[in-house]
C-alpha positions in Angstrom: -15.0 46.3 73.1 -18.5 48.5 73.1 -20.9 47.4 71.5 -23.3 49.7 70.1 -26.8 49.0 68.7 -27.9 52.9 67.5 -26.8 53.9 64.9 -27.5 57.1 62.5 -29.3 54.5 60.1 -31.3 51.4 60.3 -29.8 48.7 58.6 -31.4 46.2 56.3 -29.6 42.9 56.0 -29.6 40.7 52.7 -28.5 37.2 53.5 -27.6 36.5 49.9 -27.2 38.4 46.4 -25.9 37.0 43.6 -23.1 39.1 41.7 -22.7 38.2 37.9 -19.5 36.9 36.3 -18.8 37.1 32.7 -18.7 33.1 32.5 -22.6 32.9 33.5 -21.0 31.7 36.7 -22.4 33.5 40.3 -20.4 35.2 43.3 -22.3 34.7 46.5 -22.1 37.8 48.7 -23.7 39.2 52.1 -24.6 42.7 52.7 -25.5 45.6 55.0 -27.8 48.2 53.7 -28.4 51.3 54.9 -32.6 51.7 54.9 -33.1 54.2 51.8 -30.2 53.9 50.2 -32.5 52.8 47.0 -33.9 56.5 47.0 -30.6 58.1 48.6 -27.3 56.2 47.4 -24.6 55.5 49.8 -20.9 55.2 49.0 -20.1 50.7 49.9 -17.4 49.0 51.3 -16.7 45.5 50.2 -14.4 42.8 51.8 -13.4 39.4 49.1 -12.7 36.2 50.3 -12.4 32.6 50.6 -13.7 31.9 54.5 -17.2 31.8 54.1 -18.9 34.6 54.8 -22.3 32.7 55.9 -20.6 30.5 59.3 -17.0 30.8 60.1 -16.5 34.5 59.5 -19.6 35.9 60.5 -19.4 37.0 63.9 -16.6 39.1 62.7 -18.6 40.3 59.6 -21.1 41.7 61.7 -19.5 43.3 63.9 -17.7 45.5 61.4 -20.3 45.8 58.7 -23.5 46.2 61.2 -21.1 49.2 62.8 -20.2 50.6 58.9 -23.9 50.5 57.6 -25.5 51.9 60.5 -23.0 54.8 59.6 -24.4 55.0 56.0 -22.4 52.5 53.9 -23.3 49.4 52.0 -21.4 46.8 52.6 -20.5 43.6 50.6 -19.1 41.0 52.3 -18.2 38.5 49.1 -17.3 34.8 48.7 -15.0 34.2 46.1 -15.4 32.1 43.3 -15.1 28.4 44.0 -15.5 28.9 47.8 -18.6 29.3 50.2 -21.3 29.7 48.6 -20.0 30.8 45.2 -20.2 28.6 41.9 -17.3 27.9 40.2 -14.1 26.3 41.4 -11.6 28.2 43.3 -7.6 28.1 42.4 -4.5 29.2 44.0 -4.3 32.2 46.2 -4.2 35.5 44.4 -4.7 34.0 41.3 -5.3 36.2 38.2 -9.1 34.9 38.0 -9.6 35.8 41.4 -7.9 39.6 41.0 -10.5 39.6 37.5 -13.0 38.8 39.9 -12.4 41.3 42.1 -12.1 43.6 39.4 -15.6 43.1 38.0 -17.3 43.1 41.8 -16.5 46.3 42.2 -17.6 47.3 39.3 -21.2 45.3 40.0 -21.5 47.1 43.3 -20.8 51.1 42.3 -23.3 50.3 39.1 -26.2 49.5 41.5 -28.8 52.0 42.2 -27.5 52.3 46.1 -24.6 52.7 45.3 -23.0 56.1 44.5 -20.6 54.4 42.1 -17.5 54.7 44.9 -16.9 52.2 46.6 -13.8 50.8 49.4 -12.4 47.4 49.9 -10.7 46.2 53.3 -9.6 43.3 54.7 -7.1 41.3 57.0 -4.6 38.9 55.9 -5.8 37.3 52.7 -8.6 39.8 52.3 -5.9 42.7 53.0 -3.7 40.9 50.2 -6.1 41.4 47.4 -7.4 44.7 48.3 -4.1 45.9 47.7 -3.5 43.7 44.5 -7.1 44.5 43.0 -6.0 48.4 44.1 -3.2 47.8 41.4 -5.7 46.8 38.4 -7.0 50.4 39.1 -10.9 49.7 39.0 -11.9 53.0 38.4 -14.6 52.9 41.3 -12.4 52.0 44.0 -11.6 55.4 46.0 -9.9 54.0 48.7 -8.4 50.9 50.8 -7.9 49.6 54.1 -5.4 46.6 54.6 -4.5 44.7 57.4 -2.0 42.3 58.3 -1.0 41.7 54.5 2.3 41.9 52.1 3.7 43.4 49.1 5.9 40.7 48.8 4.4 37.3 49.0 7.7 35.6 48.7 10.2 37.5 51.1 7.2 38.0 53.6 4.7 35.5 53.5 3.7 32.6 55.5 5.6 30.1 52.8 9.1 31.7 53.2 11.7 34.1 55.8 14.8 35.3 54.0 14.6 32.2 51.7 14.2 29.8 54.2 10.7 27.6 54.7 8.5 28.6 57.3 6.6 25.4 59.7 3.7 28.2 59.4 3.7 26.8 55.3 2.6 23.7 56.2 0.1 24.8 58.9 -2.1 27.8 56.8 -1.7 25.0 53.6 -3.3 22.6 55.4 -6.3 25.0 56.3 -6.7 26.4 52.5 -6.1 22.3 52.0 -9.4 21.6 54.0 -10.9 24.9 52.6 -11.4 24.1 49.5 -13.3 20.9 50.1 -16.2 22.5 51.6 -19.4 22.6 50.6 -21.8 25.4 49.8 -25.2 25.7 51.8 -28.0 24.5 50.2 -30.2 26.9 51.6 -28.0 29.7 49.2 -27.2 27.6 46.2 -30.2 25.4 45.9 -31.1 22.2 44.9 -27.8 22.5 42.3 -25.4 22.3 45.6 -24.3 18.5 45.5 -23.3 19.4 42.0 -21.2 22.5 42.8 -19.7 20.8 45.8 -18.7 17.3 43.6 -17.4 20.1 41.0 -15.1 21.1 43.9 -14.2 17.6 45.3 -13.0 16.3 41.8 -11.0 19.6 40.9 -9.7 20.5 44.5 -5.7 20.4 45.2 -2.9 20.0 47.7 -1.7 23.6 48.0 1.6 23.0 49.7 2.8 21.0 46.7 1.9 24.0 44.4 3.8 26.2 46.8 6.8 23.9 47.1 8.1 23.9 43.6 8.9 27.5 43.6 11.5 28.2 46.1 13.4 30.9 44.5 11.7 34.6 44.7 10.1 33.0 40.7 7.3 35.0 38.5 5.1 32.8 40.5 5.8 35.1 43.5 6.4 38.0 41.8 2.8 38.0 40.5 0.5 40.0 42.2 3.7 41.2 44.7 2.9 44.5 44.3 6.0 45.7 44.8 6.8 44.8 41.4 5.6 48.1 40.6 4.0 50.3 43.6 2.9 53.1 41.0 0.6 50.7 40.2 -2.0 51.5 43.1 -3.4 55.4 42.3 -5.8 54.8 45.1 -5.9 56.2 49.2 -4.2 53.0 51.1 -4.5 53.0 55.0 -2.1 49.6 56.1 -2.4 48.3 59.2 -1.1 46.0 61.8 0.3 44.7 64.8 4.1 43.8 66.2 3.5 40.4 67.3 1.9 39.4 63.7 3.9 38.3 60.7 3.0 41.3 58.5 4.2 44.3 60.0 7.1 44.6 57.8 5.0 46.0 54.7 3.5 48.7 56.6 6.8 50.4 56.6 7.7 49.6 52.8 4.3 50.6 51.3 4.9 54.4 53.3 7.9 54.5 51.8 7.2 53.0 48.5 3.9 54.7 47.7 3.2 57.9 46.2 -0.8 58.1 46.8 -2.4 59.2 50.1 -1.6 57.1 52.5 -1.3 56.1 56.5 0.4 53.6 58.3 -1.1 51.7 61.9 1.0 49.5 63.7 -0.2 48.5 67.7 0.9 45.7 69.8 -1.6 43.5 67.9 -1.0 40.0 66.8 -3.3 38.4 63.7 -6.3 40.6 64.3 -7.5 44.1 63.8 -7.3 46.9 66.2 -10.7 47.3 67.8 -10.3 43.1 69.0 -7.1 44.6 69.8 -5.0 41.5 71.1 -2.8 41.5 72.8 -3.7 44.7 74.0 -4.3 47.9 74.4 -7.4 47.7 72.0 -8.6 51.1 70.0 -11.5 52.7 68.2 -10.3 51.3 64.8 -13.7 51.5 63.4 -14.1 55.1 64.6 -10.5 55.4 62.9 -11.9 53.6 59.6 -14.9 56.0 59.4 -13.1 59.0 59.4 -10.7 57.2 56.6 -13.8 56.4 54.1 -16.1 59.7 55.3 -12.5 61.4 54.1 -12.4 59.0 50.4 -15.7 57.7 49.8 -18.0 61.1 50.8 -15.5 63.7 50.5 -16.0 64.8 53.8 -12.9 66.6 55.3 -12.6 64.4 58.5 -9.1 65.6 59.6 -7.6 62.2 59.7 -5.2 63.5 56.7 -3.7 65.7 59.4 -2.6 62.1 61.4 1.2 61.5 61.5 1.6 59.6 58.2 2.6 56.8 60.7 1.2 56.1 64.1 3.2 53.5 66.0 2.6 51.7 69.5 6.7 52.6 71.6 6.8 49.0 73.1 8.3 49.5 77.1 9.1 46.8 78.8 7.6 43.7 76.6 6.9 40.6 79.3 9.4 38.1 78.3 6.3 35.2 78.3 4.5 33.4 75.4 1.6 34.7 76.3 0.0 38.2 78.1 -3.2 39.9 77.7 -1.3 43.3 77.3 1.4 45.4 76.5 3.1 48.0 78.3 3.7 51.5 76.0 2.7 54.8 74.7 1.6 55.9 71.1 4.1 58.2 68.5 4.2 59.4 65.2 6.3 60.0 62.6 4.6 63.1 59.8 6.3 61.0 57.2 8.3 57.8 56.8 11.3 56.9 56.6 11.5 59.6 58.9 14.5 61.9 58.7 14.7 62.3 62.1 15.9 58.5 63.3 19.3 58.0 62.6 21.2 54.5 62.7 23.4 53.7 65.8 26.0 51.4 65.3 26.9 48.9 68.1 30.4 46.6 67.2 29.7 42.9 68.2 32.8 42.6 70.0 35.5 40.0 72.5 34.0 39.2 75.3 30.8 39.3 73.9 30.3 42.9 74.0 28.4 45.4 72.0 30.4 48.7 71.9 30.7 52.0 69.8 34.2 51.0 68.8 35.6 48.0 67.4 37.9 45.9 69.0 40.7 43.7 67.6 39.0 41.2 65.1 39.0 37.9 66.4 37.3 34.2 65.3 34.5 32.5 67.9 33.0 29.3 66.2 29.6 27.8 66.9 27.4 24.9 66.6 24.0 25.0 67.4 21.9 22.1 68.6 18.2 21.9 66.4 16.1 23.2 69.3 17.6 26.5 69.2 14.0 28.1 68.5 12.0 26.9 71.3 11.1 30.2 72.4 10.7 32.0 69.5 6.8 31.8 69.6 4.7 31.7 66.5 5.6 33.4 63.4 2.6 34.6 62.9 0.4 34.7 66.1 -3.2 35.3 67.2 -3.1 36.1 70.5 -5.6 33.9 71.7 -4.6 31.7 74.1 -5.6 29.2 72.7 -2.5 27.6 70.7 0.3 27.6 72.6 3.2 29.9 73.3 2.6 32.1 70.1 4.5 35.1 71.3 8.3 34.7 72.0 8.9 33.3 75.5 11.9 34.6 77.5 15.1 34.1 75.7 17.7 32.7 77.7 17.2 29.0 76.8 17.5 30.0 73.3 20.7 32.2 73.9 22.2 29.2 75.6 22.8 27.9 72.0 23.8 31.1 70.3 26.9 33.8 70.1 25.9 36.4 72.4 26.9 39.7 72.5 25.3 42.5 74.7 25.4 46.2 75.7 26.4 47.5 79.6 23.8 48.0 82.1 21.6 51.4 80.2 21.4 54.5 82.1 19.4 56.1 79.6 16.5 54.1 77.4 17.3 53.4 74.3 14.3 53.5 71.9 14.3 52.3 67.9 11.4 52.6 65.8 12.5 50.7 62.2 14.1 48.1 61.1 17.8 47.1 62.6 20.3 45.7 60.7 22.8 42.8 61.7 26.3 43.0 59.6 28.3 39.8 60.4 31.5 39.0 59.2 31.5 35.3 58.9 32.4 31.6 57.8 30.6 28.5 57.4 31.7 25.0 57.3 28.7 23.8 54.7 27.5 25.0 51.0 23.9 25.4 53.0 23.4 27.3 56.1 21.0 30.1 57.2 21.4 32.6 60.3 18.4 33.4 63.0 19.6 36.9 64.5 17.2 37.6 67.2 17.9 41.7 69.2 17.2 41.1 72.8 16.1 42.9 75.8 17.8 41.7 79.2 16.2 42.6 82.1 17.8 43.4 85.4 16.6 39.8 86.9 18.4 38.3 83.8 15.1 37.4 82.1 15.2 38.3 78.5 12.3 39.4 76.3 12.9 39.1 72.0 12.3 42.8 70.5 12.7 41.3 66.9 14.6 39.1 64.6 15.8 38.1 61.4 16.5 34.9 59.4 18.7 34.8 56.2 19.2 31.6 54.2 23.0 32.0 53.3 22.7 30.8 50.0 20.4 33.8 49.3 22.8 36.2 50.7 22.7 38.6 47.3 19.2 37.5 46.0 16.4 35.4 46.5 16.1 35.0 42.6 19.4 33.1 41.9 20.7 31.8 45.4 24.2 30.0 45.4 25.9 27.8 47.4 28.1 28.7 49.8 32.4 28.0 49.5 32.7 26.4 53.1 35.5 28.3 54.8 35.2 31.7 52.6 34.5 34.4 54.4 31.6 36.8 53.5 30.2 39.9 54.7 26.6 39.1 55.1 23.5 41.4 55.6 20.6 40.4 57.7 18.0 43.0 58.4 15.4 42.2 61.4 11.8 42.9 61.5 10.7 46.4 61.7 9.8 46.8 65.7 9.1 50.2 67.5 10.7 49.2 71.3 12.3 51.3 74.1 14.9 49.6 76.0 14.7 50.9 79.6 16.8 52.0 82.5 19.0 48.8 84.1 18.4 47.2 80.9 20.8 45.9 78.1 20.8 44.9 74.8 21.4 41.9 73.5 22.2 40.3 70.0 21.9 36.9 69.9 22.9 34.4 66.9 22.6 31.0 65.8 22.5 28.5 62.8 19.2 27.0 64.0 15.9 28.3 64.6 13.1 25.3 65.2 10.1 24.9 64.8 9.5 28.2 63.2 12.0 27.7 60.8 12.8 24.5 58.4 16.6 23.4 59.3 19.5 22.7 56.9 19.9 19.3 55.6 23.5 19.3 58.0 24.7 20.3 61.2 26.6 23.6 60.4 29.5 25.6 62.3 29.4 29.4 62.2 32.6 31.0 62.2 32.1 34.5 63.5 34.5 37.3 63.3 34.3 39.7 65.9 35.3 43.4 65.5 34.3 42.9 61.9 30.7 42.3 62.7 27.9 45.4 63.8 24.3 46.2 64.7 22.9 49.0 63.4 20.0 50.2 65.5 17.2 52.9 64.2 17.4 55.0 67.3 14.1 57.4 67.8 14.7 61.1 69.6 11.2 61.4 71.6 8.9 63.3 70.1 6.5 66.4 72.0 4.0 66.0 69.4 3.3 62.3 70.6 1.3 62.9 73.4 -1.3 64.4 71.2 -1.8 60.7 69.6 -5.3 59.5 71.1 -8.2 56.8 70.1 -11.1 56.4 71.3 -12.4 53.1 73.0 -12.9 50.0 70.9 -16.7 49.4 69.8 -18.0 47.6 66.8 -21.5 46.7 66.3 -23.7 43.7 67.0 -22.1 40.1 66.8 -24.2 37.6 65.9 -26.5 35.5 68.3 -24.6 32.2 69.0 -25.6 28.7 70.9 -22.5 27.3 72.5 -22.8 23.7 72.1 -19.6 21.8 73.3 -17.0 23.7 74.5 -13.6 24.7 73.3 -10.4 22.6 74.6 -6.5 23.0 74.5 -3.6 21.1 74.7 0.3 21.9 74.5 3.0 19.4 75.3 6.6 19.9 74.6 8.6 16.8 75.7 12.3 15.8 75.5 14.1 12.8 75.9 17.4 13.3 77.5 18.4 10.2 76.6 18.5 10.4 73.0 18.4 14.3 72.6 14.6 13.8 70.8 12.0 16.6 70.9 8.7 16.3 70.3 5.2 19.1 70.7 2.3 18.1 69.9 -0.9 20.8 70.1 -4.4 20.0 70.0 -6.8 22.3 69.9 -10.7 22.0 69.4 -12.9 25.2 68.5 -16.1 23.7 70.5 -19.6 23.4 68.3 -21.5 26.1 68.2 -24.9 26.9 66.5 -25.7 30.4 64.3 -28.7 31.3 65.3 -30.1 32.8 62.5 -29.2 30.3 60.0 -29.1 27.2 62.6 -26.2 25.9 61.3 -24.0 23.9 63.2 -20.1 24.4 63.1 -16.6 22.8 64.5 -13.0 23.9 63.6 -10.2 21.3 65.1 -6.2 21.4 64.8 -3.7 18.6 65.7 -0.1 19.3 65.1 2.8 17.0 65.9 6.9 18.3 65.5 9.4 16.6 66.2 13.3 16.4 65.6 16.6 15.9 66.8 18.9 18.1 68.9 21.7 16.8 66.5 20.1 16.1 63.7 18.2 18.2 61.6 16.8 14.9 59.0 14.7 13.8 62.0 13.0 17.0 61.2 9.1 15.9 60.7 5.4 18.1 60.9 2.2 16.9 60.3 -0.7 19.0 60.7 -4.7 17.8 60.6 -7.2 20.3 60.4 -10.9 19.0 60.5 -14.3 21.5 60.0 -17.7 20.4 59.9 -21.3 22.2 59.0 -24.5 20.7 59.9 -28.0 21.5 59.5 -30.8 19.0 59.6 -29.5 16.1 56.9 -27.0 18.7 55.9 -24.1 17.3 57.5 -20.4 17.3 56.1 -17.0 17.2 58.1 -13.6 17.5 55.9 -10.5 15.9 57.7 -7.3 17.4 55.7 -3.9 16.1 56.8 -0.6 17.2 56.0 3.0 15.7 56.7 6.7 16.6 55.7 9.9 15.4 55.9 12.8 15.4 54.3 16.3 14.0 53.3 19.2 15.8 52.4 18.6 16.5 49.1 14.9 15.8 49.2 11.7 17.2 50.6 9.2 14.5 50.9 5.6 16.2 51.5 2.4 14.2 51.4 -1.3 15.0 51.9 -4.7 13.3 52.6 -7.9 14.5 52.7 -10.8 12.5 53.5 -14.6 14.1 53.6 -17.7 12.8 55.7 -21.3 12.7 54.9 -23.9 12.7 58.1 -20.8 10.3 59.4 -19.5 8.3 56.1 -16.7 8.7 54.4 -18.0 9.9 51.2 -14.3 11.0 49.2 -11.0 10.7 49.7 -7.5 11.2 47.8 -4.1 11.1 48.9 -0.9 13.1 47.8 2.7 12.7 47.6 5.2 15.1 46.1 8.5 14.5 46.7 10.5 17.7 45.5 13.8 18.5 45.3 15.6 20.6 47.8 16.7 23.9 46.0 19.5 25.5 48.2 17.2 25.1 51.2 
């Protein structure tokens, strides 16, 4: 990425303002001012969120909001009540006090005399979640949004749940919300009152996973702000973004479809990050593509991005079948509108001898029990591309498919490309009232390596709605519908394609409380593929090359470390990874505070049984400046029986090196058809 240091304007940066809540109580923000904005008012941009926004998020803070304000924005970088530096006490995420908040920011910022009265909001992953839910409490000031990597449905395709079944990634982002919300302010923002607001915190905090863990049915806990409860309820622009190896690409495609306000969709070969950090890559000029998206909706400047396809899509060629790679082979297309009318589905029959053909053949029965470490490979469910926790992107596929009905195309003489969302109809039987299905669509290369395209998992008891699951008659056949991950890919030349299926998908996925047999019926099952005629008009997609403005000045203090090991005992069939990763200590110059950011995760189970099935995740942070010194350890463990999930929590919190507060959880809960 460029960096660029001139800009059209100067820019004026406030290290704190105060915006007013209707309580008395104070949201601490950051912001970016263009110099004369007082005289000359400038439209502002505002991001809202929990990570605060004066250490671990600012590098990223500045180089977005230094490159927005030097293009004549202001713009508000905000924590959230109960968080950073923020009075008050924070509560669950997306609650309704933290939408109200939102709300009444907005309206703060477009009343101030720099402000022209409109104003954005933008974001990634929790920040993108609630500029798309406070876009559905219509604050008339908001013009415009710009989410990345975020939902519309926080319980079909969030980090908590896939298709109805528990996600390990639960466990992992509760336990960093879990340490979260034991932090202190600084006391160089909130004054000599900090201790105060910080014990406020300690003696009202919570363990999030247990919240999370009594609703697992699609309940009006997840329906609230799930904006697809009612799309009409967002009358602003909405640009959505992400990337294919993220968790959160689905909802790109649904809010397109969904939506009736202006709107564009951006999907790259990104994982958890936007497109200008672009990783894995190629990397783009996102914030040239931003500018031209608030210049268009904030200053009423026609900037021609309207005349974008509606959706803009990286064509995946030839994804490497490794868990890890700094880029991605492929091309840029569009679509003027989506769905498009112009892909049509192809249907491929999974047939005897594993086969995938335009015809069906004679039906017949092929049974299958998978052993727990089917999974291995899948990668991360929702990955950063970093390198520096593991195999987060899907590895190659044939240890996995080892354990799984396979079923696969001839040799291609002609590439196949899709762009959408397949769908898997299986024909099938199971020999338990609980059972899920991971269906992954494969590429096989000519050297036999195989590289994921996309997947889907479906917990069987949710097979006609999350809301009011059921168990399962074993036995009974049923005709069950599992649609994959949207996914632009083009299958090459020499190539096949593969479907691959099995009753097991660990770690990413939570396994049943029993072994199960699948009973498959062959000639009865199909795979719908969204097949993608090339398009002329593609070649005219183009970006520029990634810049953002200035990060901020760092002191590297210790330095980062990784480590993964998977190891198996052939003896007794027992697998167990442990990861451990520390961020390093580094010091913000400008502020001279010291910060660390640790993770240890241990899973384990066994290959035959699915109750040896155990996580426990530690995430550690620390800030120090001068006698200003605290370090929160949060730890988080399940397990579970058969009918039982049995989740604890610790957290313990340091002071200059004593342990200053600590509280343990345990919530033993039910399992509920999962």
């Amino acid at each position: 990425m460029r960096t660029i240091t001139e800009f059209p304007h100067k820019v004026r940066e406030i290290e704190n303002l105060w915006i007013p809540l209707a309580n008395g109580e104070r949201m601490a923000a950051r912001m970016w001012l263009p110099d004369g904005a007082d005289a000359k008012p400038v439209p502002a941009i505002i991001k809202y969120i929990p990570y605060r926004k004066r250490d671990f998020t600012r590098q990223g803070d500045d180089i977005m909001f230094r490159y927005f304000a030097g293009h004549g924005y202001a713009c508000v970088r905000v924590d959230m009540r109960g968080s950073g530096d923020s009075d008050g006490l924070i509560q669950d995420e997306y609650a309704q006090q933290e939408l109200d908040d939102g709300k009444a920011a907005i309206a703060w910022i477009a009343a101030q005399p720099w402000c022209t009265g409109n104003v954005g909001m933008m974001g990634l992953s929790w920040s993108g979640f609630n500029a798309l839910q406070v876009a559905a409490l219509r604050p008339p000031a908001l013009k415009a949004i710009i989410t990345w990597c975020s939902t519309d449905d926080r319980y079909a395709d969030d980090m908590h749940m896939i298709g109805g079944c528990r996600l390990n990634d639960d466990l992992d982002w509760g336990t960093s919300y879990f340490n979260l919300v034991h932090m202190p302010p600084d006391p160089e923002i909130a004054g000599p009152g900090w201790r105060q607001t910080w014990q406020r915190r300690l003696d009202n905090a919570f363990f999030p996973p247990a919240q999370w863990m009594q609703h697992q049915r699609r309940d009006a806990f997840w329906k609230h702000a799930s904006v697809c409860e009612d799309f009409d309820a967002i009358q602003c622009a909405v640009f959505t973004c992400g990337g294919w190896t993220d968790g959160y690409s689905n909802a790109i495609f649904r809010l397109l479809k969904n939506l009736k306000v202006p709107r564009l969709g951006l999907v790259g070969p990104w994982a958890h990050n936007y497109g200008h950090m672009g990783n894995p890559g190629p990397a783009i000029g996102f914030l040239q593509e931003a500018l031209r998206w608030w210049d268009q909706w904030l200053k009423g400047t026609d900037t021609g991005i309207m005349n974008e396809p509606m959706l803009r899509a990286y064509m995946q060629e030839g994804v490497p079948p490794k868990a890890l790679y700094a880029s991605c082979p492929g091309r840029w297309v569009g679509e003027p509108v989506w769905p498009s009318p112009r892909i049509k589905p192809k249907t491929l029959f999974l047939n005897e001898p594993g086969t995938l053909d335009t015809r069906a053949k004679t039906e017949r029965r092929r049974d299958l029990l998978s052993l727990q470490t089917v999974g291995l490979a899948a990668g991360e469910w929702c990955s950063y591309g970093t390198g520096g926790t593991g195999p987060q992107f899907p590895g190659d596929q044939r240890a996995d498919d080892g354990g799984s009905l396979v079923f696969q195309t001839d040799v291609l003489t002609k590439p196949v490309e899709i762009l959408g969302a397949p769908v898997v109809h299986l024909d099938l039987a199971v020999d338990r009232p609980l059972a899920f299905v991971a269906v992954r669509l494969n590429d096989v290369y000519p050297d036999g390596s195989v590289s994921r395209a996309t997947y889907g998992v479906l917990n069987l008891t949710h097979r006609e709605s999350h809301e009011h699951p059921t168990p399962l008659v074993p036995g009974k056949r049923y005709k069950i519908r599992v649609q994959l991950n949207d996914i632009g890919y083009s299958f090459g030349v020499g190539h096949r394609v593969r479907v691959s299926v099995s009753t097991t998908y660990w770690p990413m996925v939570w396994p049943s409380p029993e072994p199960v047999t699948l009973s498959l019926f062959t000639g009865a099952s199909r795979l719908e593929l969204p097949v993608r005629p090339r398009r002329a008009a593609d070649t005219r997609i183009r970006f520029r090359e990634a810049e953002g403005g200035p990060a901020m000045a760092k002191t590297q203090l210790a330095d980062p470390s990784f480590a993964y090991i998977c190891n198996r005992d052939p003896a007794t069939g027992r697998v167990e990874i442990t990861t451990l990763e520390s961020g390093g200590r580094w010091r913000v110059d400008d502020t001279g505070v010291e910060l660390s950011r640790d993770h240890a995760e241990r899973l384990a189970i066994d290959e035959h049984d699915p109750l040896a099935c155990a996580t426990e995740v530690t995430k550690s942070a620390s800030v120090k400046r001068g006698d200003w010194d605290v370090r929160v350890e949060a730890t988080s463990k399940l397990k579970a029986t058969r009918d039982t999930w049995l989740l604890s929590g610790e957290v313990k919190v340091f002071e200059r090196g004593q342990l200053v507060f600590t509280k343990t959880y345990d919530n033993p809960t039910k399992r509920d058809l999962a």
